[in-house]
C-alpha positions as CSV (number, residue, x, y, z in Angstrom):
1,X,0.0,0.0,0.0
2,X,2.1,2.8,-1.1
3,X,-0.6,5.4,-2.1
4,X,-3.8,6.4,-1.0
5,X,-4.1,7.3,2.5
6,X,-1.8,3.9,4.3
7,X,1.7,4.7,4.5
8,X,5.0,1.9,5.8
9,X,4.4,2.3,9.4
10,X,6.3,4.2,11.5
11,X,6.7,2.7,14.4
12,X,7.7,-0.7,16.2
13,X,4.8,-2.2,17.3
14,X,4.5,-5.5,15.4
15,X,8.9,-6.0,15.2
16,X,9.2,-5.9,18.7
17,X,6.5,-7.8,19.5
18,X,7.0,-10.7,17.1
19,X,11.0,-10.6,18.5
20,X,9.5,-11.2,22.1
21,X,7.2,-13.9,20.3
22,X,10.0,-16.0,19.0
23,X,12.0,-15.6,21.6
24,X,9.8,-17.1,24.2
25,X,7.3,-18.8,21.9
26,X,6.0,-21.1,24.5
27,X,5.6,-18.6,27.0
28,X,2.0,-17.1,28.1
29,X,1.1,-14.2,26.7
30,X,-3.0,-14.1,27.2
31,X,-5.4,-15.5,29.2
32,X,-8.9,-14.9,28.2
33,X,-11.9,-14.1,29.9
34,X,-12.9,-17.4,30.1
35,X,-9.4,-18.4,31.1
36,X,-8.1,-19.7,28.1
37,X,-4.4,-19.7,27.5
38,X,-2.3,-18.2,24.4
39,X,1.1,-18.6,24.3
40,X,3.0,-16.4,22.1
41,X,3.7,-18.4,19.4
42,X,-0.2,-18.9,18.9
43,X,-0.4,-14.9,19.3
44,X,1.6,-14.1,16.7
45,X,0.4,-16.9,14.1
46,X,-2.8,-15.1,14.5
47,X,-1.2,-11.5,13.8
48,X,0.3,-12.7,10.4
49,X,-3.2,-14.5,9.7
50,X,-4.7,-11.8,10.3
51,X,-2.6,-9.6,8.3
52,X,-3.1,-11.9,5.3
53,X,-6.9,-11.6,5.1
54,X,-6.4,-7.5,5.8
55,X,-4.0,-7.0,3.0
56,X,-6.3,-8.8,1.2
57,X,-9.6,-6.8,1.5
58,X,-7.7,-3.5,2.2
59,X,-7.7,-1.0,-0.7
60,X,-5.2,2.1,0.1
61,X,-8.2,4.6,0.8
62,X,-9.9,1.9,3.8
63,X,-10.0,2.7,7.6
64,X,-10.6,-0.3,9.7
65,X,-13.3,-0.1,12.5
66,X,-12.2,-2.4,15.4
67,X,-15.3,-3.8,16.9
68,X,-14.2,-6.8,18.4
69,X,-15.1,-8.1,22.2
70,X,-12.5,-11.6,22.3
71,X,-9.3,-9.9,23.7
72,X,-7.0,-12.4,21.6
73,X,-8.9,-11.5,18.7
74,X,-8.6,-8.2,19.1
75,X,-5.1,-8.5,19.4
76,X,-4.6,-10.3,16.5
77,X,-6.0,-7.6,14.7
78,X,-4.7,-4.6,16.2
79,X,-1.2,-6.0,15.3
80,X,-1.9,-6.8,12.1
81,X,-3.0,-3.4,11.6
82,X,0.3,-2.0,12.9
83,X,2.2,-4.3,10.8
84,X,0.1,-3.3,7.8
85,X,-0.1,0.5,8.2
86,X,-4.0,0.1,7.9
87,X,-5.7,3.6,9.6
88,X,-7.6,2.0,12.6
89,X,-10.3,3.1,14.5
90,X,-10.3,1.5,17.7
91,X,-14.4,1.0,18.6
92,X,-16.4,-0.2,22.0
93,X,-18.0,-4.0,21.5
94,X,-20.4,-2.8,24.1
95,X,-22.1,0.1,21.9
96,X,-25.6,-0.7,20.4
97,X,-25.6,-1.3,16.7
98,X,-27.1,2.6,15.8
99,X,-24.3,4.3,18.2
100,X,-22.0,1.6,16.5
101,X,-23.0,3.0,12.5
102,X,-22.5,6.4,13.9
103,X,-19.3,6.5,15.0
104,X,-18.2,3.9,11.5
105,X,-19.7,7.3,9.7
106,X,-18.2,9.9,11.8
107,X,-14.5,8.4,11.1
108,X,-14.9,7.3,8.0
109,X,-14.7,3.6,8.7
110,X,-15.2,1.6,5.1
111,X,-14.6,-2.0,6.8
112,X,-15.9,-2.8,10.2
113,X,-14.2,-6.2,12.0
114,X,-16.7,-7.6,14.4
115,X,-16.4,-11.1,16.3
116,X,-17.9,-13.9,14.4
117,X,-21.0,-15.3,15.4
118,X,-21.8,-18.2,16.4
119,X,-18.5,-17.6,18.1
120,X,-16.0,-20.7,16.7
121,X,-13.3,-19.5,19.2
122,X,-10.1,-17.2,19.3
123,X,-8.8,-15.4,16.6
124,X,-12.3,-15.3,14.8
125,X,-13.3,-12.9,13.2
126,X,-15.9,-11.4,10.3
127,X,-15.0,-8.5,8.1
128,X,-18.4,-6.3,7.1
129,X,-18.3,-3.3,4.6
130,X,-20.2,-0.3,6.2
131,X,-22.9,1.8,4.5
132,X,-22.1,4.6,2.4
133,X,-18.4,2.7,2.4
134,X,-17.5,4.7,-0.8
135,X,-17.9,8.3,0.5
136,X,-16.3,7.3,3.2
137,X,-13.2,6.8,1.2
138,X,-13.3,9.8,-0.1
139,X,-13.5,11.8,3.3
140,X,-11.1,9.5,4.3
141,X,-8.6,10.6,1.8
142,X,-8.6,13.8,2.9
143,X,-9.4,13.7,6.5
144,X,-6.3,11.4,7.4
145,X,-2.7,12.4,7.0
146,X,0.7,10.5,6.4
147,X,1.6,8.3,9.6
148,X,-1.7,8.2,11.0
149,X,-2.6,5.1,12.2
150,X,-5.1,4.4,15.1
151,X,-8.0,6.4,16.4
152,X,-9.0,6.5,20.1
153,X,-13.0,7.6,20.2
154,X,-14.1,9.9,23.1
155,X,-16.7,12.1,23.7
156,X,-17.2,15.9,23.6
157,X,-19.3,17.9,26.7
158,X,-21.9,17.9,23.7
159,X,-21.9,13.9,23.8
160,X,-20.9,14.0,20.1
161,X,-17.6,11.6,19.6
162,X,-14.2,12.9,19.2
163,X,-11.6,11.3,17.4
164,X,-8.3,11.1,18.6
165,X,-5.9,10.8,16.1
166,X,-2.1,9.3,16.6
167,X,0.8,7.8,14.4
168,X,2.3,4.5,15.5
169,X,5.0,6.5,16.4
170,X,3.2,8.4,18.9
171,X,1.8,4.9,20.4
172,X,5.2,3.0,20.5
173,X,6.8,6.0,22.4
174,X,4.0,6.2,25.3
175,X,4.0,2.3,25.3
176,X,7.9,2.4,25.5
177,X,8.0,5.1,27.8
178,X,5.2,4.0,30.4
179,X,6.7,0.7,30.5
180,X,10.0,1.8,31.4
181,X,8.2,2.8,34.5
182,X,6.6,0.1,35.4
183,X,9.6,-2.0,35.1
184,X,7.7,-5.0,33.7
185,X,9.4,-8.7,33.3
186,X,8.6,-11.8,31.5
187,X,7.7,-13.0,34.6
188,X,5.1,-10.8,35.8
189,X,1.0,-10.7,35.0
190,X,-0.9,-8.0,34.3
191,X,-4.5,-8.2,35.1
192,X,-6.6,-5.9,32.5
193,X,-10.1,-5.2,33.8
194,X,-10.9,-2.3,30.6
195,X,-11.9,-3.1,27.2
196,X,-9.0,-2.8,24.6
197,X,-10.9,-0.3,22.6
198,X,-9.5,2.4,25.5
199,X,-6.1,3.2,25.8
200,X,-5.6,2.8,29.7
201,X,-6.8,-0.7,28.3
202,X,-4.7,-1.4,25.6
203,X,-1.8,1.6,26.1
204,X,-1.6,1.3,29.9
205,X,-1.6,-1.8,30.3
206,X,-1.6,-4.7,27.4
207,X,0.9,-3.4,25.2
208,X,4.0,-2.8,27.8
209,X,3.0,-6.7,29.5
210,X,3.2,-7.8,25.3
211,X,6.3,-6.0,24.5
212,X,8.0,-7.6,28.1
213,X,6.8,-10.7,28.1
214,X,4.9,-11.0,30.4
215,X,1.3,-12.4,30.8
216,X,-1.9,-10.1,30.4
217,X,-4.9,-12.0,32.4
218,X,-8.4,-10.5,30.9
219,X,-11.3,-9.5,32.9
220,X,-14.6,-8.5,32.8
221,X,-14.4,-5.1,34.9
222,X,-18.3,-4.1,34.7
223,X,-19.2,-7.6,35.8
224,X,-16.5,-8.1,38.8
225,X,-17.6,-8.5,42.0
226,X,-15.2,-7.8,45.2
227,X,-15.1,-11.6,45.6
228,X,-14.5,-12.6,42.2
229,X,-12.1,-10.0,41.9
230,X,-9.9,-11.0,44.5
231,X,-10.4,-14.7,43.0
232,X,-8.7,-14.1,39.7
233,X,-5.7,-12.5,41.1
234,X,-5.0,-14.7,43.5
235,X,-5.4,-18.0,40.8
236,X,-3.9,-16.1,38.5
237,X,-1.1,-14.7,40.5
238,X,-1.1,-11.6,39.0
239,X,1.8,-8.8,40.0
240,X,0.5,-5.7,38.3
241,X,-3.2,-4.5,38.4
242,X,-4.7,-1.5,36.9
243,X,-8.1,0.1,37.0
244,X,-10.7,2.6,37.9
245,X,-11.3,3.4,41.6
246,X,-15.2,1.8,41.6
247,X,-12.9,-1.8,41.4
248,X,-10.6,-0.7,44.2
249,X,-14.0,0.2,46.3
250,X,-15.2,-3.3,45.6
251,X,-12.4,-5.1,47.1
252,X,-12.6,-2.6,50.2
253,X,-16.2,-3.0,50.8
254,X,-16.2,-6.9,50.0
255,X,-16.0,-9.2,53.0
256,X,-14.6,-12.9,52.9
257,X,-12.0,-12.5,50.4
258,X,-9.8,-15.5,49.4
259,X,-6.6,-16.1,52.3
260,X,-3.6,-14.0,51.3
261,X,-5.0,-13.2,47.8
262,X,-2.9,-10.1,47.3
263,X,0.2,-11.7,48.3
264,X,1.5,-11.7,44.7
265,X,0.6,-8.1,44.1
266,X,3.9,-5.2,43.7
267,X,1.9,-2.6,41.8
268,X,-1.5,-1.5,42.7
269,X,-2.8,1.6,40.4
270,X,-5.7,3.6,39.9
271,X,-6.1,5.8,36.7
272,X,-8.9,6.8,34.3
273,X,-11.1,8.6,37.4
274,X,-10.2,10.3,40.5
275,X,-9.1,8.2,43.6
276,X,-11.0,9.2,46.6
277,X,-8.5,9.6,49.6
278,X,-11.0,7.2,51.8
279,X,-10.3,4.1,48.8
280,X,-7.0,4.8,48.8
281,X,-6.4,4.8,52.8
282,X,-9.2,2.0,53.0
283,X,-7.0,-0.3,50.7
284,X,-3.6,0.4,51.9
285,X,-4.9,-0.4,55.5
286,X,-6.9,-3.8,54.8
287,X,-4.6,-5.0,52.4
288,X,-1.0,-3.4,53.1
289,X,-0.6,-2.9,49.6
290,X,-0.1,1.0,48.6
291,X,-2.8,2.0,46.2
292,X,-0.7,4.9,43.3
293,X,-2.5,6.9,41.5
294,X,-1.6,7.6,37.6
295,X,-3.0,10.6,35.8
296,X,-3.1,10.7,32.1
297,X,-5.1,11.8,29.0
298,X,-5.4,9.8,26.0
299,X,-4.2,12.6,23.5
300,X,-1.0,11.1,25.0
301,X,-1.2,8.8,27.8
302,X,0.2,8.8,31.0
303,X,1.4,12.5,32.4
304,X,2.1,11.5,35.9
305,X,2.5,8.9,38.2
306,X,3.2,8.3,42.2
307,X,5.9,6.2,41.6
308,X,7.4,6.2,45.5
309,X,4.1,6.5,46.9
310,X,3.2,9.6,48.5
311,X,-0.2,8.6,49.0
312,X,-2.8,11.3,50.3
313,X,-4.8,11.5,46.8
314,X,-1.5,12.6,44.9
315,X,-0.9,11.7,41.5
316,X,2.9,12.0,41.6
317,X,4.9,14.0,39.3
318,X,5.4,13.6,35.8
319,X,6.9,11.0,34.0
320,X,9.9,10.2,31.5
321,X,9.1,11.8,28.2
322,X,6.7,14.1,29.2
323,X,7.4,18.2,29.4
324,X,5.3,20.1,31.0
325,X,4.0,23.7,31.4
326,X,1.9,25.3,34.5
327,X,-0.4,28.7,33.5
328,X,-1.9,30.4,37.0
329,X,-5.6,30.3,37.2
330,X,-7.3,32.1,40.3
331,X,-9.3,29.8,42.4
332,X,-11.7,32.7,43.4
333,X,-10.3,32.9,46.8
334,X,-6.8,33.1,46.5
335,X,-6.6,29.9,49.2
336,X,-4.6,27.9,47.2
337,X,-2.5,28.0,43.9
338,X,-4.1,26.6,41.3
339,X,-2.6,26.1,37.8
340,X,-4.0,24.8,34.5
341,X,-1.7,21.9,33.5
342,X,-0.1,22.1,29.1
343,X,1.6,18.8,28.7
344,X,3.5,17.8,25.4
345,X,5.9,15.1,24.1
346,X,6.7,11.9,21.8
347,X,3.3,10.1,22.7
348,X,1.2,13.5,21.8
349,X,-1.9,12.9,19.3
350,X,-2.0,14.4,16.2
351,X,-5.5,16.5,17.0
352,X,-8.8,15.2,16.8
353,X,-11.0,14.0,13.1
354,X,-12.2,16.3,11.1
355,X,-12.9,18.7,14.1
356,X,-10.2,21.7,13.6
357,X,-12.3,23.5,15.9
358,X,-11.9,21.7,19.2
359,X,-8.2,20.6,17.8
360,X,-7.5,24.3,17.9
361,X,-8.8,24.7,21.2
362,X,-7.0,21.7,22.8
363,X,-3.5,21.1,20.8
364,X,-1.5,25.1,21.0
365,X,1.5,25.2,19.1
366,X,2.3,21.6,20.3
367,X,1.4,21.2,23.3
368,X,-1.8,19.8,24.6
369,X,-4.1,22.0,26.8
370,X,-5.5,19.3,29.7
371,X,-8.0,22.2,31.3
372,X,-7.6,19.9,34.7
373,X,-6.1,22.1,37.2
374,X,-3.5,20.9,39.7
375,X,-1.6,22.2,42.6
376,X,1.9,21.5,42.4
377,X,3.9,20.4,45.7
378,X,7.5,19.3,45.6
379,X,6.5,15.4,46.6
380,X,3.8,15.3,44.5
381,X,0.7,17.4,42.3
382,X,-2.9,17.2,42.9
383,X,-5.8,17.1,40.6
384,X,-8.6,19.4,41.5
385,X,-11.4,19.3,38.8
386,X,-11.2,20.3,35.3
387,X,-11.3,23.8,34.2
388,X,-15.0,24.0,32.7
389,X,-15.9,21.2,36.0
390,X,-16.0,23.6,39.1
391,X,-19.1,25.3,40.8
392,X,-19.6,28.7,40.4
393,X,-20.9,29.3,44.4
394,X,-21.2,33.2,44.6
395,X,-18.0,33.9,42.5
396,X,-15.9,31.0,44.9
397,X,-15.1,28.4,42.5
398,X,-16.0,24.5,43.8
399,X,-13.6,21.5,43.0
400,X,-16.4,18.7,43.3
401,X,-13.6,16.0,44.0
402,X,-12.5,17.7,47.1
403,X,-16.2,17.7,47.9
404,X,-16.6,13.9,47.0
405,X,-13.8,13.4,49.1
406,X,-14.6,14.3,52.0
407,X,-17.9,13.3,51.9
408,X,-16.4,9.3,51.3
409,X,-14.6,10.2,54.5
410,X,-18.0,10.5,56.7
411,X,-18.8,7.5,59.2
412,X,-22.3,5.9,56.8
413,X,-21.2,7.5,53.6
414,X,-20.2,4.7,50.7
415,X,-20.3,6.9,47.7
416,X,-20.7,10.0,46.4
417,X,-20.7,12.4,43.5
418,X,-21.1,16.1,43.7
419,X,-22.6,18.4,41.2
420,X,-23.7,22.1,40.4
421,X,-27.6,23.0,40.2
422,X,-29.4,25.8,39.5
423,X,-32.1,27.2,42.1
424,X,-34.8,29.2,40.5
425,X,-32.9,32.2,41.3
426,X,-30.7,31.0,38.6
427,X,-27.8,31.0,41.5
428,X,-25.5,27.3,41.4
429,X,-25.4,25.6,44.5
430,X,-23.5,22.8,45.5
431,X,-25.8,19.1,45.3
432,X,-24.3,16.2,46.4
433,X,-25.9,12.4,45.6
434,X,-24.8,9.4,48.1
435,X,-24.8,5.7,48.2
436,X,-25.1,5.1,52.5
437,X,-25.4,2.5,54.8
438,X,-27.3,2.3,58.1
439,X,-24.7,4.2,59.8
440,X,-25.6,7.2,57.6
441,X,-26.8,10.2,59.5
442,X,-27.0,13.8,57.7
443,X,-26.7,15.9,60.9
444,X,-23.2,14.3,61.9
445,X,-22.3,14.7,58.0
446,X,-23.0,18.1,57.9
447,X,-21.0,18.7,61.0
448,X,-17.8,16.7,59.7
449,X,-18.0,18.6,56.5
450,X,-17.9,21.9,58.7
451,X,-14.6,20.9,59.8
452,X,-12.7,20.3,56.9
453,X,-14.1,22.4,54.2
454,X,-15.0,26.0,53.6
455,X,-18.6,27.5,54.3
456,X,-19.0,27.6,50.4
457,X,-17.9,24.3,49.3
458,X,-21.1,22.7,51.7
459,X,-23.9,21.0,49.8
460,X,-26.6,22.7,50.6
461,X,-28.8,19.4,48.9
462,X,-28.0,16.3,49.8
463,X,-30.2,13.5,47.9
464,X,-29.6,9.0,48.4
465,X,-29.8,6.7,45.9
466,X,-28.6,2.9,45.7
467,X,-25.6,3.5,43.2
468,X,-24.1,6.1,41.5
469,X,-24.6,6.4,37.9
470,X,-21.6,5.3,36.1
471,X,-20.2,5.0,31.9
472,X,-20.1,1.5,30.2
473,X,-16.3,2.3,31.3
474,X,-17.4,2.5,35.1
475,X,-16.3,6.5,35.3
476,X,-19.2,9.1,37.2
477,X,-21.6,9.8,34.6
478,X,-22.0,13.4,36.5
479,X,-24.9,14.0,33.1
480,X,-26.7,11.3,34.4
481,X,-26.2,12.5,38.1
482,X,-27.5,16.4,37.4
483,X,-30.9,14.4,35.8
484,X,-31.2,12.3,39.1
485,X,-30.5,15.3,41.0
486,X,-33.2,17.2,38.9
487,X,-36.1,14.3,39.3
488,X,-35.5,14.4,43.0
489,X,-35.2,17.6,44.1
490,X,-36.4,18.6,47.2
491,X,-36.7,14.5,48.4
492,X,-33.6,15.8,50.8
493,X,-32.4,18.5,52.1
C-alpha cells in the first residue's frame, strides 16, 4: 500500500513484539476471559493470519473499524493493523448497533471487523463493509494524514464523539515510555479489567505486558464483584493490576476475600477517574498494599504517576518523556495556587478527526491543553477538577472532587458524587448524591463537612440513591447524576 491514505508504518509495534514472540514462543502471553491460554507463538500466528486476510480486503483509501469483544482476537487484529499501516479506529464491542454506524460514519470507517458469530473461538473474526463505504473513502482521503494510524474515540461535553488521532510512532513511544516505568518482566501478569478499545486498556496496560513478556490476564471489569475479583488475582497470581477506583471500592467493601489473595501483588494503580483519599487509605490499610495513583489523558497517555508513593490523593509527578507547562488560574479565593496543567511530548496525538475546531482549542503550538487544574507540591501534584468542571458558588469556584472526598470520609457514607444545580434564582449551589449504609446520619455529615471544608464548598442538597450512575467504562456519569438530581429535588435537604 504505497498510495492512497496507508503509508509503511512508523513505528515498532509488530517488530518488537514478534522478536518477544519468537524468543519465548512457548511462553504465556493471554489468558482470556474465560481463562483460556495463548502462548505467544499462537499470538503471533494469529497476527500474520490476520494480516493476510487484511491486506487482502484492504484497498489504500480503507480505515478499519475495530469492533471486536475476544481480547486475543482483538489483538490479533490490532497488530496486524500495525504491521500493515491500515488507519484503525479503535471501537467499543459494548455500543448498540445505531451508536456503533454512527461513530463507522463519523471516522470514516469503510470496513468494520466484528467477532464472528456463532463464536467458533479465538482469533475469529468477520470483516463487514459499512454503509455509504464509498464516500467514506473519499472523506477519508482527505481527512487522514501520512503516519496516522489508530484512532481512540471519546466524547465531547456535547456527547458527540471525538476522534483522537495518533501515528504508530506516537503509540510506540508512550508504550515504551510507560513501561519503562513500570519495570515490567517476562515474569510478571498484568490483570486488564478495561476493554482494549481504551487506551488505559490497551496503552496502559496490554501493550507494555506484550512487549515484556509477560502475561496479560483478561477480565470483565463491569461484571466483577469484590469476591470474584480477588479470585482471579489470587489464581492467576497476578503482580500488576490497573483500574478505575469503583474496582478498588469493591475489594474494600467486600467481606470474605480469598486467604492472602494479594500476596503476589507489587503494583497496585488507579487511573482513568479520581481516587477518593478514603479508597486509597481503606485499601492500603486492609490489604497493606499501597494503592498509586496515575494521571493521564489519552491525547497522550500517561502524564504522571506516584511512583514512591506519596499517598494522600496525589498523583505524583510527571513521568519520562513528558514536558510540561503550568499557567496560574485564580481559584476565586486566592486559598490555594491553582494552575491549568499544558503537557507535550513523543506520545502527543496528532489532534482530533475532522474537528479543527476543538483541535485548535486543545492542541496550541504543540502542546496539549489538559484544562484539569493541579496544585503542584515538591513530593507530589494534585488534581482538582477540570477547568470547565467547578461550581460557580457566589464567585468562589467549587472542586467537586474535594467535595466527593470528603464526603467518602464520613462514618455511613459509601459513595458519592457532587454536582452544580441551579435554584430558581438561577444562583449554582453545591448538590451532592450518596450511596449510605445504616450508619448514615446527615446531621453528623453536615457537621464533619464543617470541619474540613469552607462554608461555600457545603452541599446545601443532599439526595440517596442505591448507586451512583456510572459510563459503560465505570467513570461518574455526572450527566446522568444532574438528571437524578433534577427528578428528585427537594426529596432531601
Amino acid at each position: 500500500m504505497t498510495d492512497g491514505i496507508h503509508t509503511a508504518p512508523d513505528g515498532e509495534l509488530y517488530p518488537a513484539f514478534r522478536t518477544v514472540a519468537l524468543a519465548a514462543p512457548t511462553a504465556r502471553a493471554v489468558v482470556g476471559y474465560d481463562g483460556t491460554e495463548s502462548t505467544y507463538a499462537e499470538l503471533l500466528a494469529a497476527v500474520d493470519a490476520a494480516a493476510g486476510e487484511l491486506a487482502a480486503r484492504f484497498g489504500p483509501r480503507d480505515v478499519l473499524g475495530l469492533a471486536v469483544d475476544d481480547p486475543f482476537t482483538f489483538l490479533s487484529l490490532y497488530l496486524a493493523a500495525a504491521r500493515l499501516g491500515i488507519v484503525t479506529v479503535l471501537l467499543d464491542s459494548r455500543l448498540s448497533a445505531s451508536e456503533r454506524r454512527h461513530n463507522a460514519a463519523r471516522f470514516d470507517v469503510s470496513l468494520l471487523a466484528v467477532d464472528q458469530q456463532p463464536y467458533p473461538g479465538r482469533g475469529a473474526f468477520a470483516l463487514r463493509a459499512v454503509e455509504d463505504a464509498e464516500r467514506h473513502r473519499a472523506r477519508a482521503a482527505t481527512g487522514y494524514a501520512p503516519g496516522d494510524w489508530v484512532v481512540h474515540c471519546t466524547s465531547g461535553s456535547t456527547g458527540e464523539p471525538k476522534g483522537i488521532v495518533m501515528s504508530q510512532a506516537a503509540i510506540g513511544a508512550r508504550v515504551r515510555l510507560w513501561g519503562g516505568e513500570l519495570e515490567l518482566t517476562p515474569d510478571d501478569v498484568v490483570l486488564c479489567p478495561l476493554p482494549l478499545a481504551h487506551c488505559h486498556g490497551i496503552d496502559v496496560l496490554t501493550l507494555p505486558a506484550l512487549l515484556a513478556g509477560a502475561t496479560v490476564v483478561f477480565a470483565r471489569g463491569g461484571r466483577l464483584t469484590g469476591r470474584g475479583l480477588a479470585r482471579q488475582i489470587d489464581r492467576n497470581g497476578v503482580t500488576l493490576m490497573s483500574g478505575l477506583p469503583v474496582l478498588y471500592q469493591l475489594l474494600t467493601q467486600a467481606r470474605q476475600l480469598p486467604p492472602a489473595w494479594a500476596r503476589s501483588l507489587r503494583t497496585v494503580i488507579s487511573g482513568s477517574a479520581p481516587l477518593g483519599l478514603d479508597t486509597q487509605e481503606r485499601f492500603h490499610e486492609r490489604f497493606g498494599v499501597p494503592l498509586r495513583q496515575v494521571y493521564g489523558l489519552s491525547e497522550i497517555g500517561v502524564i504522571c504517576f506516584d511512583r514512591t508513593y506519596v499517598g494522600h490523593g496525589s498523583i505524583g509527578t510527571p513521568v519520562a518523556g513528558v514536558e510540561w507547562r503550568l499557567e496560574p488560574v485564580p481559584d476565586g479565593t486566592g486559598r490555594e495556587p491553582l494552575h491549568e496543567l499544558y503537557v507535550r511530548g513523543p506520545a502527543l496525538a496528532r489532534g482530533y478527526y475532522h474537528d479543527p475546531a476543538s483541535s485548535a482549542e486543545m492542541f496550541e503550538d504543540g502542546w496539549l491543553r489538559t484544562r484539569d487544574l493541579v496544585r503542584a507540591d515538591r513530593d507530589g501534584w494534585y488534581v482538582r477538577g477540570r477547568l470547565s468542571g467547578f461550581i460557580n458558588v457566589a464567585g468562589n469556584k467549587v472542586g467537586p472532587l474535594q467535595v466527593e472526598a470528603a464526603l467518602r470520609r464520613c462514618p455511613g457514607v459509601l459513595d458519592s458524587a457532587v454536582v452544580g444545580v441551579t435554584d430558581a434564582g438561577q444562583t449554582e449551589r453545591v448538590a451532592a448524591l450518596l450511596v449510605a449504609d445504616d450508619g448514615f446520619d446527615l446531621t453528623e455529615v453536615r457537621r464533619l463537612l464543617g470541619e474540613r471544608l469552607l462554608s461555600y464548598q457545603l452541599p446545601q442538597r443532599y439526595e440517596i440513591t442505591s448507586a451512583i450512575p456510572r459510563t459503560p467504562l465505570g467513570k461518574t456519569d455526572y450527566a446522568a447524576v444532574r438528571r437524578l438530581m433534577h427528578a428528585q429535588e427537594g426529596s432531601t435537604q
